[in-house]
C-alpha positions in Angstrom: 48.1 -50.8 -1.8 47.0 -50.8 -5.5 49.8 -50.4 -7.8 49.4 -49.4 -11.5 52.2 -52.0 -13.6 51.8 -49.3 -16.9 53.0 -45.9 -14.9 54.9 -48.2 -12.2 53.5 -46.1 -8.9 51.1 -46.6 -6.2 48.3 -45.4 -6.1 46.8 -45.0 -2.7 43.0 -44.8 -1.9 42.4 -47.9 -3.9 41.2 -45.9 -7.3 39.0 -48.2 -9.7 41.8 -46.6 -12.4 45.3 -45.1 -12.6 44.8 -41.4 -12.9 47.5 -41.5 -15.1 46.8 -44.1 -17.8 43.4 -44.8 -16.9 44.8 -48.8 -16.7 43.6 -50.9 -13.8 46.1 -51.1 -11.2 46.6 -54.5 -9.6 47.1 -55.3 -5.8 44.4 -55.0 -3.0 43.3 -51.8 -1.6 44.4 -51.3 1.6 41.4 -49.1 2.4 43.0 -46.2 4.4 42.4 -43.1 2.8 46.0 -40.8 3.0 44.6 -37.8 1.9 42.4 -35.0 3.9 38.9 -35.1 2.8 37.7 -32.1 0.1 35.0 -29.9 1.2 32.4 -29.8 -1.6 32.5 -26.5 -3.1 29.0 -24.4 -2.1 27.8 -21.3 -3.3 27.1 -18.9 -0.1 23.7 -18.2 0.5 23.8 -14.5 -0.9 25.1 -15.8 -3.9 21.8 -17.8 -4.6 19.6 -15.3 -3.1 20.8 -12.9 -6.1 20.6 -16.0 -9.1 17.0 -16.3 -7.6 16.4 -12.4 -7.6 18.0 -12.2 -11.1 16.2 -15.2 -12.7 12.7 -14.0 -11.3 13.0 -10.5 -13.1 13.8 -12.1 -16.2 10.8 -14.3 -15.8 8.9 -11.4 -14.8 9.9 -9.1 -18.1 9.7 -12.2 -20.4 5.7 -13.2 -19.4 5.0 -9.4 -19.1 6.5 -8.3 -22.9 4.8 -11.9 -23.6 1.1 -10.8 -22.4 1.9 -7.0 -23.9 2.6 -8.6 -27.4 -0.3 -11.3 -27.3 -2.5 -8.0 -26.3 -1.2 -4.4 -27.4 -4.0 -2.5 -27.2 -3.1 -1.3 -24.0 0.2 0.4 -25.1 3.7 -1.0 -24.0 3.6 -1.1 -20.6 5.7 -3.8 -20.3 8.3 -1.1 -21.3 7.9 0.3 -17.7 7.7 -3.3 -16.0 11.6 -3.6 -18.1 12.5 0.0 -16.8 11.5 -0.9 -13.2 13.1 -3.7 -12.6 16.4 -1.9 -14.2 16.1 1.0 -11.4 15.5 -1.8 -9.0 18.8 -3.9 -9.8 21.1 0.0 -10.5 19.8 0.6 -7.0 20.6 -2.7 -5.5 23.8 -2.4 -7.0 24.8 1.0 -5.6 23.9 -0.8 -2.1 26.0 -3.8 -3.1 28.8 -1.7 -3.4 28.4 0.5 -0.5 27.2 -2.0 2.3 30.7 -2.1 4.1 29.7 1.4 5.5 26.2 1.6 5.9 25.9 5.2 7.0 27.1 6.3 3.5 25.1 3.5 2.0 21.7 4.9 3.3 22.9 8.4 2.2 23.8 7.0 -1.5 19.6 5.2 -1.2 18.9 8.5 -0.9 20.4 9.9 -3.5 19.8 7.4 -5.9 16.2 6.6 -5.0 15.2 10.4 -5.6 16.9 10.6 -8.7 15.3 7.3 -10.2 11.9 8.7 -9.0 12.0 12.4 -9.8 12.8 10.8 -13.1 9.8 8.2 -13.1 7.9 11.7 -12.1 9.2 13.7 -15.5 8.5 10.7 -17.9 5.0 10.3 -17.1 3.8 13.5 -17.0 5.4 15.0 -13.8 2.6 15.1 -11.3 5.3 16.4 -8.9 5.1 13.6 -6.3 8.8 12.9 -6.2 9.4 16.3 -4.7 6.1 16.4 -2.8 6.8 13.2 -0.8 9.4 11.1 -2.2 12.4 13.5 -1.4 11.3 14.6 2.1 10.4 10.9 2.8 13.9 9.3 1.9 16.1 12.3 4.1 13.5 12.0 7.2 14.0 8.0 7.5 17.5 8.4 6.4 18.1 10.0 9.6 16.7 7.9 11.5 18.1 4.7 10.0 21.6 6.0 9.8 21.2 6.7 13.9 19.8 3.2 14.8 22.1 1.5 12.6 24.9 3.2 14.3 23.6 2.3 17.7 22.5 -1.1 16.8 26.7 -1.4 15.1 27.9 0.8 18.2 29.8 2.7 15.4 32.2 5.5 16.7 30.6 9.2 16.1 33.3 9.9 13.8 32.0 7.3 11.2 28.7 8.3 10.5 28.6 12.2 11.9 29.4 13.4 8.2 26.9 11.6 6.5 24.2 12.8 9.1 25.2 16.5 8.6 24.7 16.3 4.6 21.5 14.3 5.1 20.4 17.3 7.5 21.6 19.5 4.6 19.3 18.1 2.5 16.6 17.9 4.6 17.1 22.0 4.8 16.3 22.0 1.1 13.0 21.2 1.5 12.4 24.4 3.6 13.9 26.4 0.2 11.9 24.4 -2.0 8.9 25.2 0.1 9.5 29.3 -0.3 10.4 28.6 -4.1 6.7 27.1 -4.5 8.0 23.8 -6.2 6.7 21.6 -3.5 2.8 21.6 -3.4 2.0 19.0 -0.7 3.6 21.5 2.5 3.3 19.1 5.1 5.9 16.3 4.3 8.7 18.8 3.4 7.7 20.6 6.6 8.4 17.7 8.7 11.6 16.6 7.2 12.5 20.4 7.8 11.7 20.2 11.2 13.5 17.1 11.9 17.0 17.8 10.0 17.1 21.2 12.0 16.6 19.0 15.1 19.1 16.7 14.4 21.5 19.3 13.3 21.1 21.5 15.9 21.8 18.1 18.6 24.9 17.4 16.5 26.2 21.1 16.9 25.4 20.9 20.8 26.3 17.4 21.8 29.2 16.5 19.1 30.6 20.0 18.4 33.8 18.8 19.3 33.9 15.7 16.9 32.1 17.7 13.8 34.8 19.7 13.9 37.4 17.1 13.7 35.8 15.0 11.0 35.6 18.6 9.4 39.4 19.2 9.7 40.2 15.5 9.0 38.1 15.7 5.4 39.7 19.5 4.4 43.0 18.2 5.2 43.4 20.9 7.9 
């Protein structure tokens, strides 16, 4: 075993210097390693997925304000390259925070992707396409990805139930904004109508008995 003559210890593994001093020890190594081998710390593969993600939008708004400065004539558009890419990463990071129940996550996509278009829609002139396909769009496949993910996770009715029943809700909406004349385009807004009364009417018939509970569980009843 080495043995540092400054600090007076030994120092197994046979270092090159003392840890201590930093002095070279004397003695021969007696080559066996006492000590559990250190994994090598590694960043997890979502981790590097996001610095890639992250790194490429910077790149993307740097050569894009780069190009709109070398040639303005065409107005700041890199502005709206910026401003997408921000509503891309406040989106991700709603679903970041919600992907532990995926039910409610889809229903917060919803949400969030409506708002960020209907306001895409207002700043550039509102051509009304966020309400004439956007909206109906997001609650018809929200429906159907909230069922197959619950099938596909084999999640308890009493876990996602809720969140279908307020995605039906607002599937309804699209009837009222239909008779308020806001929506132009009738056949999207139809179809997600006919779908959430579907699916609403299948919970009321089939899990009647577990709406109900969730219902009292939420109210405190």
């Amino acid at each position: 075993m080495s043995h540092c003559d400054h600090c007076n210890v030994d120092l197994p593994d046979a270092p090159r210097l003392c840890p201590l001093c930093q002095n070279v020890p004397t003695g021969a190594p007696d080559g066996e390693c006492r000590f559990p081998p250190l994994p090598r710390p590694e960043n997890p593969p979502g981790r590097i997925l996001l610095a890639k993600i992250g790194f490429g939008s910077v790149c993307a708004v740097a050569v894009c304000a780069t190009v709109n400065l070398i040639m303005p004539s065409g107005g700041w558009w890199s502005l709206f390259v910026l401003a997408g890419i921000a509503c891309l990463w406040a989106d991700f990071a709603v679903m970041f925070r919600k992907r532990k129940n995926i039910p409610k996550s889809i229903l917060w996509q919803v949400a969030i992707v409506f708002l960020i278009a209907h306001l895409w829609d207002r700043f550039t002139g509102f051509l009304g396409w966020s309400v004439d396909y956007v909206f109906p769009l997001l609650c018809t496949c929200a429906l159907i990805a909230m069922t197959l993910a619950a099938k596909i996770q084999r999640l308890p009715i009493r876990n996602y139930i809720l969140y279908l029943v307020l995605d039906c809700i607002l599937g309804i909406v699209s009837f009222v904004l239909i008779l308020a004349g806001v929506v132009s385009a009738v056949l999207p807004s139809a179809i997600c109508f006919c779908a959430s009364v579907i699916f609403f009417a299948a919970l009321l018939f089939f899990q009647g008995d577990a709406l109900w509970a969730e219902f009292q569980r939420r109210m405190h009843l």
